[in-house]
C-alpha positions as CSV (number, residue, x, y, z in Angstrom):
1,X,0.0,0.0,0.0
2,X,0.8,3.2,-0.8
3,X,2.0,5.9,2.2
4,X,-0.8,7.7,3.3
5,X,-0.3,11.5,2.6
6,X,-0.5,13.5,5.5
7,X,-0.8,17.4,6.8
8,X,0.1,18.2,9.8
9,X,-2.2,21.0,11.3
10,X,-0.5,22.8,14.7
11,X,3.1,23.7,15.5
12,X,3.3,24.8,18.5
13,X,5.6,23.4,21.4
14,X,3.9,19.5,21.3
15,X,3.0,19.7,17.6
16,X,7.3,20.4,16.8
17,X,7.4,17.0,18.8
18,X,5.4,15.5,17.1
19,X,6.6,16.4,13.4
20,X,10.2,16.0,14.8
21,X,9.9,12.4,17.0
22,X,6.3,10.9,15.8
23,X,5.6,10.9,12.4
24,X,9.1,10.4,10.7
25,X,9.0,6.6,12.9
26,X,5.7,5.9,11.1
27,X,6.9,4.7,7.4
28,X,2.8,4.1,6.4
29,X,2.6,7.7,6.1
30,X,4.1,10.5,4.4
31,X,4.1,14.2,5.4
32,X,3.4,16.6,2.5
33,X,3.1,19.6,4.4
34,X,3.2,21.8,7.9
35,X,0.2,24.1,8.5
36,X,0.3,27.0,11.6
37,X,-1.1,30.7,11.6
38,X,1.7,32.3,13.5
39,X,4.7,32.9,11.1
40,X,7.3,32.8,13.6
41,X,6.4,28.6,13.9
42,X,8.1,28.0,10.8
43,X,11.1,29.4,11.9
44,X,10.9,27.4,14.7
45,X,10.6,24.0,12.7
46,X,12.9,24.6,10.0
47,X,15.7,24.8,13.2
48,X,14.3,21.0,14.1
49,X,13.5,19.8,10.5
50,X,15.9,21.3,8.0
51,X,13.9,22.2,4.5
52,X,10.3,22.0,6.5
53,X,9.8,25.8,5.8
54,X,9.1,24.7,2.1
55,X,6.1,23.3,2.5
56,X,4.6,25.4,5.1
57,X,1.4,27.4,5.0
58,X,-0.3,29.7,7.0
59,X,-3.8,28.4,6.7
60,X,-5.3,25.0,5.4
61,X,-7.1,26.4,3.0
62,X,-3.9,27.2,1.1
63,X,-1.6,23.6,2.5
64,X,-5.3,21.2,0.4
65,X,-4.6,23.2,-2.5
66,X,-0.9,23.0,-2.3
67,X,-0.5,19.8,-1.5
68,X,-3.8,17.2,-1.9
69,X,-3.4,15.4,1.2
70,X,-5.4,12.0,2.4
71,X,-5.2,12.9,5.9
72,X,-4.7,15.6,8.9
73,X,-2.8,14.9,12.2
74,X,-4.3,17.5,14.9
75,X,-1.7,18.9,16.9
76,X,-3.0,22.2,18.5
77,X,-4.3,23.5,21.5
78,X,-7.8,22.0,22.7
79,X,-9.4,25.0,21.4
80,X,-8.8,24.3,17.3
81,X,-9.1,20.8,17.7
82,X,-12.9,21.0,16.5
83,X,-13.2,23.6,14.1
84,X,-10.0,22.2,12.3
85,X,-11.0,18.7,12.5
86,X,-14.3,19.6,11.0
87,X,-12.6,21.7,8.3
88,X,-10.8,19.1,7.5
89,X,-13.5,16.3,7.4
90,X,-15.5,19.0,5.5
91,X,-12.6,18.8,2.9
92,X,-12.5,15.1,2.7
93,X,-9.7,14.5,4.5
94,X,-9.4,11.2,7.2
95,X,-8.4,13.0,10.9
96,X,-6.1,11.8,13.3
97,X,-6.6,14.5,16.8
98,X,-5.5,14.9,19.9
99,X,-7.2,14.4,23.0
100,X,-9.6,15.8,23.9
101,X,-11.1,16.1,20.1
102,X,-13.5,18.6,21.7
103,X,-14.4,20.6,24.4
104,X,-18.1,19.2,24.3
105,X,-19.9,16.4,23.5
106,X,-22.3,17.8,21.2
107,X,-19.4,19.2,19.2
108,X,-17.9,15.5,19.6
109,X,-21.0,14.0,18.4
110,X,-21.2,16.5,15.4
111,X,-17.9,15.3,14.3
112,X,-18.6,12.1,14.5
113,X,-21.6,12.6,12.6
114,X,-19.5,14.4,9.6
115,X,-17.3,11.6,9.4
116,X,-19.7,8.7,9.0
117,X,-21.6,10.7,6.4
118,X,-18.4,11.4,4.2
119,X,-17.0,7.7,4.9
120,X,-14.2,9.2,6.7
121,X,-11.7,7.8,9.6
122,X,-12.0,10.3,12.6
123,X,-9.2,9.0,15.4
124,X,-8.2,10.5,18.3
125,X,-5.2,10.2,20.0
126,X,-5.2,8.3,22.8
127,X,-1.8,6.8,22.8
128,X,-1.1,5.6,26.7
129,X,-2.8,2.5,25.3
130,X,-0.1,1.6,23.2
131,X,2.3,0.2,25.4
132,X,3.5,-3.2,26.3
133,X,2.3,-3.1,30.1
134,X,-1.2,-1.3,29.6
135,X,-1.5,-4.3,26.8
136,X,-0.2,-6.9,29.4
137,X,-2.8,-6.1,32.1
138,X,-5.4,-5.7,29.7
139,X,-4.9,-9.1,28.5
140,X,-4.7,-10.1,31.7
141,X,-8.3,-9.2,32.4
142,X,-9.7,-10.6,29.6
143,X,-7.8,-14.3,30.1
144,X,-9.8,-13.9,33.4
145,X,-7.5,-16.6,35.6
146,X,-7.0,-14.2,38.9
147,X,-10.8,-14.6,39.2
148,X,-13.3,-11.4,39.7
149,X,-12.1,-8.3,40.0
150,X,-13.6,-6.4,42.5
151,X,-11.3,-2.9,42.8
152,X,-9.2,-0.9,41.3
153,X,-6.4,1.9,42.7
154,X,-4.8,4.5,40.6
155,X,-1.9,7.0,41.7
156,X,-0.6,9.7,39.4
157,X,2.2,12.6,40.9
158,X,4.1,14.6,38.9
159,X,6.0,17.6,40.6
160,X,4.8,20.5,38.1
161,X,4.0,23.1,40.6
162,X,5.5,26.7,39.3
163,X,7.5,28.1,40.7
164,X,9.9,26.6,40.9
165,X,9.2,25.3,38.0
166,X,8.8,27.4,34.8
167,X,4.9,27.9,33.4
168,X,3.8,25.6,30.9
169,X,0.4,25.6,28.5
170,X,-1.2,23.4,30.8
171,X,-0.6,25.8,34.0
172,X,-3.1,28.4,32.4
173,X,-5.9,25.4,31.4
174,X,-9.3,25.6,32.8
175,X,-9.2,22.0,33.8
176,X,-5.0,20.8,33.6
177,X,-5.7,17.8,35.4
178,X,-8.9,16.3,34.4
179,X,-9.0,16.9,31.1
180,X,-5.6,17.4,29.6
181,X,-4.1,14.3,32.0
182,X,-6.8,12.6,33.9
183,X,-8.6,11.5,30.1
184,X,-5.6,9.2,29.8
185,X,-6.1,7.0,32.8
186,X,-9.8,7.5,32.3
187,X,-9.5,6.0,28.4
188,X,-7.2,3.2,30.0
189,X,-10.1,2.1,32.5
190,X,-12.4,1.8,29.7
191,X,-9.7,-0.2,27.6
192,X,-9.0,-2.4,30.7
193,X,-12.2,-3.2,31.7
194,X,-13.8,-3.1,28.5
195,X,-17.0,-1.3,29.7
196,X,-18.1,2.0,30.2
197,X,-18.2,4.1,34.3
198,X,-21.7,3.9,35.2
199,X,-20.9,7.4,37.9
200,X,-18.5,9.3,39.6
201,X,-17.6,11.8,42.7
202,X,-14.5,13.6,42.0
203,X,-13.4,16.3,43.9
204,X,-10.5,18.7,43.2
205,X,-8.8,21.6,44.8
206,X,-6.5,24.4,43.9
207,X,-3.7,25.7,46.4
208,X,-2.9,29.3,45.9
209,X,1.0,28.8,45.4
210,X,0.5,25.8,43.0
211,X,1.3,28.2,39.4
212,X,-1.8,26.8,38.2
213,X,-5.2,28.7,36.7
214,X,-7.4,25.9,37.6
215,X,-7.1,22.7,40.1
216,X,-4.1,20.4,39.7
217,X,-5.5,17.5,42.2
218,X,-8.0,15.8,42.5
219,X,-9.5,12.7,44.1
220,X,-11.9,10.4,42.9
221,X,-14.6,7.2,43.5
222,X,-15.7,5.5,40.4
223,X,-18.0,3.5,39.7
224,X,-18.4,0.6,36.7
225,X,-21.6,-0.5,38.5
226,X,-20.2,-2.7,41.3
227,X,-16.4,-2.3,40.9
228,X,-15.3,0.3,43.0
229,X,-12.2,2.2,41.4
230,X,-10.2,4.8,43.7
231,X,-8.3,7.4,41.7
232,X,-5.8,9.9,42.8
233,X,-3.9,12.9,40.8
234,X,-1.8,15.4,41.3
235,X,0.1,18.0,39.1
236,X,1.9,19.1,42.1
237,X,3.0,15.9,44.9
238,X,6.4,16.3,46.3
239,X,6.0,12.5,46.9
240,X,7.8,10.2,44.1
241,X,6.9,10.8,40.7
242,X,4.8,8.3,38.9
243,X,4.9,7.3,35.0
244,X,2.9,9.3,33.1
245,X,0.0,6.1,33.2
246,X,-0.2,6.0,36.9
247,X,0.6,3.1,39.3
248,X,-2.2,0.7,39.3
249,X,-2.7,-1.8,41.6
250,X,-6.0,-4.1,40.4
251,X,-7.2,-6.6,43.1
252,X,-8.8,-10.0,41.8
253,X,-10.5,-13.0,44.1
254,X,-7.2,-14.6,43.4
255,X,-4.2,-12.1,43.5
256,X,-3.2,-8.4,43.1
257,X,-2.1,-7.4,39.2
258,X,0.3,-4.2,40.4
259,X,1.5,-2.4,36.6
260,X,3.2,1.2,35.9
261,X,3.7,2.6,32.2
262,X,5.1,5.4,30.2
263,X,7.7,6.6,31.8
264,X,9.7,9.5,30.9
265,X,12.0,6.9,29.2
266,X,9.3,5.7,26.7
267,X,9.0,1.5,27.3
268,X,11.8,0.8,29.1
269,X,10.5,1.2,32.5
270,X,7.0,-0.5,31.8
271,X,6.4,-3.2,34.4
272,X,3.6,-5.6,35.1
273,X,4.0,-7.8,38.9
274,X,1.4,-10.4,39.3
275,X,1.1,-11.6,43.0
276,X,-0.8,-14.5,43.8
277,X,-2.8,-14.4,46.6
278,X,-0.9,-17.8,47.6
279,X,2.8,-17.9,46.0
280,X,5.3,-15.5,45.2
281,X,5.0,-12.0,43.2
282,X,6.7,-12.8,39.6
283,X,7.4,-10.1,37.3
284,X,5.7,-10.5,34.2
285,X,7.2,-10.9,30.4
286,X,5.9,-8.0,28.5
287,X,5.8,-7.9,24.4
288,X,7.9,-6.3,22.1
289,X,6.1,-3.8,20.4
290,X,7.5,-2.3,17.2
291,X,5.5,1.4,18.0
292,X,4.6,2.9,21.0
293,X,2.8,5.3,22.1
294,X,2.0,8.3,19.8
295,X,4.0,6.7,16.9
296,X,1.7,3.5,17.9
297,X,-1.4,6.0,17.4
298,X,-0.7,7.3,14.0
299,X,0.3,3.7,12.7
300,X,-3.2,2.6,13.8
301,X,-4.8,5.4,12.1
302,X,-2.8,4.8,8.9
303,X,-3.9,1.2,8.7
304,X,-7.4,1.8,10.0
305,X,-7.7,4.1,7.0
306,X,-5.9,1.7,4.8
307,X,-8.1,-1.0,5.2
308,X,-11.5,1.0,5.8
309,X,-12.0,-0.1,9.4
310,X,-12.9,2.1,12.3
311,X,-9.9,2.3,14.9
312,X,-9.4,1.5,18.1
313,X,-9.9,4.7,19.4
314,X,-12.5,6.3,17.1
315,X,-14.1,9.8,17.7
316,X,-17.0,7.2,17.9
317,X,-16.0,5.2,20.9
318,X,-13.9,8.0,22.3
319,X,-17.0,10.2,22.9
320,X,-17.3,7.7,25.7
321,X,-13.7,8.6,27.1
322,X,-14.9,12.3,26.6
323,X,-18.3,11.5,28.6
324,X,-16.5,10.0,31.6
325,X,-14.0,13.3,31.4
326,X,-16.7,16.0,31.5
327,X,-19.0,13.9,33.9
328,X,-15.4,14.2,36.6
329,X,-15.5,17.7,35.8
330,X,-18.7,18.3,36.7
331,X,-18.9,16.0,39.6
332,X,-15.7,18.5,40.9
333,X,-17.9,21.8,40.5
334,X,-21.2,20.5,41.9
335,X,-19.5,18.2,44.3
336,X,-22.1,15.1,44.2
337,X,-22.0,12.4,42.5
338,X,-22.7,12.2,38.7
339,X,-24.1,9.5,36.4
340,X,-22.5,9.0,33.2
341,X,-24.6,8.1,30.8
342,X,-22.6,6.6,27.5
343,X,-23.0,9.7,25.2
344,X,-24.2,7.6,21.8
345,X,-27.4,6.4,23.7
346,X,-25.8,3.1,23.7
347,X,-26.2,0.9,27.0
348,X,-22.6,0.4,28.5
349,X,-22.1,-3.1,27.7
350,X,-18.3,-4.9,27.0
351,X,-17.1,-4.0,23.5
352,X,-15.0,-6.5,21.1
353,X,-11.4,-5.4,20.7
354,X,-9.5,-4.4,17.7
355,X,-6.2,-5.7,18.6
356,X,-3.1,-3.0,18.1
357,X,-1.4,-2.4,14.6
358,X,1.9,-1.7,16.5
């Protein structure tokens, strides 16, 4: 098959990552062109990307006419992630974005709704899935020999508190917990479990000296009916930092699966412990996998577009994800609990996998 052509809309701090370290890994696609509004990002990605200026535009409108591409990758702020995602649907073009595709579900549900009319692959980026200890544990689950699982604890610190630290985008976000971190672990409980929260009480809170606009911790209870899970975040823990996926620690009838993921050294800290409620705790063998996370993303989306399949994480089943998000976030302002109702009108029931093209 031939490389799918792709533009890559947003190049800011995160999109230069991802047009430096992402999509040259991915040989099932091919870039054709850069697209930001503020001239001085060019400037900035020619230092990273020799030669990138010449095929850089200033609006999309110009990079479809310049360059005919199959696809757009979705790299800016929440805030364009809609409107350019719907532009480029609107223009026939398959769309890979980042979390979270939109900020609310009608305008998630509209999307989806333009894409299924034109035929077209909408994906969003939900790449903590793609790596070999999330995939472990989720396999784990669904071979089903520690028995019932009956809770589940999650622990997320970073140290991000400014000062001392410098600010970053996601110190001035409405919601930098819940919705620009938080929607990872949240996708991940949906992947592991395979079913959809049935409610939630969250509750956050924002220290004065923390550097950030809106609450970076929070606490939660969730519920997936009768499993009880028990999630804690914070932006701004002095305690040992976590990988970016948490540390999880799942408890069965039979044994305790304990697994950590993403850490700031990609794979290579990935681990998965089993321990048996009577033996000893064994590390677990974990699979190679050729990509990882975001480069494991866009090599989804290529071949989900390539063989006209929905993805794994499709704006379809992530307006789930994007329920579950919103319903924390207003569980946090109302502080009560909130019932999550899956946004497609479909009942939460287990969903068949699509196993990863990674």
């Amino acid at each position: 098959m031939s490389a799918l052509r792709i533009l890559q809309i947003g190049l800011g701090g995160w999109g230069r990552d991802w047009a430096w370290r992402v999509i040259p890994a991915v040989d099932e696609v091919e870039l054709v062109g850069y697209v930001d509004s503020d001239p001085a990002a060019a400037a900035r990605l020619e230092t990273l990307i020799p030669g990138s200026a010449q095929v850089f535009f200033g609006s999309v409108a110009e990079a479809l006419d310049a360059t005919r591409p199959d696809a757009a990758v979705i790299t800016t702020t929440i805030g364009g992630h809609a409107p350019l995602a719907r532009a480029a649907l609107e223009a026939g073009l398959h769309v890979l974005v980042e979390k979270p595709f939109t900020e609310t579900l009608e305008a998630g549900r509209e999307l989806v709704e333009v894409a299924a009319t034109k035929s077209l692959t909408l994906m969003v980026s939900q790449n903590y899935r793609f790596f070999p200890a999330a995939r472990t544990a989720a396999r784990m689950l669904e071979e089903g020999s520690l028995g019932e699982l009956y809770s589940v604890s999650i622990d997320f610190r970073r140290n991000a508190a400014a000062p001392p630290r410098p600010r970053a985008r996601h110190h001035s976000d409405a919601q930098p917990l819940l919705v620009d971190m938080s929607i990872h672990h949240f996708d991940l409980l949906r992947m592991l479990l395979d079913r959809d929260p049935s409610s939630i009480s969250c509750l956050t809170t924002s220290p004065a000296w923390s550097g950030f606009d809106g609450p970076p911790a929070a606490m939660a209870s969730i519920l997936f009916d009768d499993l009880l899970v028990s999630y804690r975040a914070s932006w701004i823990s002095t305690g040992p930092i976590t990988p970016w996926a948490g540390e999880w620690r799942m408890e069965f009838e039979r044994g305790q699966l304990f697994w950590t993921s993403r850490g700031d050294n990609g794979a290579l800290n990935d681990r998965v412990v089993l321990r048996p409620r009577r033996g000893r705790p064994r590390v677990l063998p974990l699979p190679v996998m050729a990509r990882i996370d975001r480069a494991g993303t866009l090599t989804e989306f290529a071949h989900a577009v390539q063989e006209g399949r929905e993805p794994e994480t499709s704006g379809r089943d992530n307006l789930r994800t994007l329920a579950f998000t919103l319903a924390a976030v207003e569980s946090a302002r109302h502080r009560e609990w909130v019932a999550i109702t899956p946004s497609d009108g479909a009942p939460r029931e287990r969903r068949s996998r699509s196993g990863p093209h990674s």
